[in-house]
C-alpha positions as CSV (number, residue, x, y, z in Angstrom):
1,X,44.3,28.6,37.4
2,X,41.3,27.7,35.5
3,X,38.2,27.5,37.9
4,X,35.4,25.6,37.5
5,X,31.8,24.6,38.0
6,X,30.2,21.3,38.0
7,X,26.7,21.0,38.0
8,X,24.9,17.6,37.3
9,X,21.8,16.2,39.2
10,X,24.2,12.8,40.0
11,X,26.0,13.0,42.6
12,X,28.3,9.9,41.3
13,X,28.9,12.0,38.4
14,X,29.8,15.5,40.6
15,X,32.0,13.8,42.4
16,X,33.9,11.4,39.5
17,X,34.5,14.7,37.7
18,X,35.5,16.4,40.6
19,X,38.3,13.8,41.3
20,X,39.2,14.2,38.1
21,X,39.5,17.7,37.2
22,X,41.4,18.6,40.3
23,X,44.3,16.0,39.3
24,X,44.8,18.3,36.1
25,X,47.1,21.2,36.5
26,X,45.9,24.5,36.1
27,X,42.2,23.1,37.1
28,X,40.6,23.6,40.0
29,X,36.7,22.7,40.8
30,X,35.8,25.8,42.7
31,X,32.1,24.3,43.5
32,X,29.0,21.9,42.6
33,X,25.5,22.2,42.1
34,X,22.7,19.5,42.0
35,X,19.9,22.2,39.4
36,X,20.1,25.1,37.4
37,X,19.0,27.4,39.7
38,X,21.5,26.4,42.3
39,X,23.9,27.1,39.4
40,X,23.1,30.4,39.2
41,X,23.7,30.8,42.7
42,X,26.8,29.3,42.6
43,X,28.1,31.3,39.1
44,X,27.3,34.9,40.8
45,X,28.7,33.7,44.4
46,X,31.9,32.0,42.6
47,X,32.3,33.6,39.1
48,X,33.6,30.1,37.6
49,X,35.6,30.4,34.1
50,X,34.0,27.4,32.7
51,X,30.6,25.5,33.9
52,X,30.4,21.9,33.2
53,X,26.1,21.1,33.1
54,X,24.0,18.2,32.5
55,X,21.5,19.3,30.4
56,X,18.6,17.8,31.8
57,X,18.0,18.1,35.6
58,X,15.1,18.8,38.1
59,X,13.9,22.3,39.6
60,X,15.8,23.8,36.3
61,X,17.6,22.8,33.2
């Protein structure tokens, strides 16, 4: 199972991917984050194997 991390400051667009990746075998969205830092938080807490990031969001990018 391939885990991943979602982080985009849209909460339209967590969720649509969310939905989406989860319908995929072998995927499974282990978490979300609205910033970078709560990305951080998330990537030590969860150890995702891929992180999927807007590149542009408030408190960090």
């Amino acid at each position: 199972m391939i885990k991943i991390l979602i982080v985009d400051d849209s909460p339209v667009i967590r969720i649509a991917l969310k939905n989406a990746l989860n319908r995929v075998d072998g995927f499974e969205v282990i978490g979300t984050a609205s910033n970078g830092e709560e990305a951080i938080k998330e990537n030590i807490l969860k150890s995702p194997d891929i992180i999927i990031m807007d590149i542009s969001m408030p408190v960090m990018d």
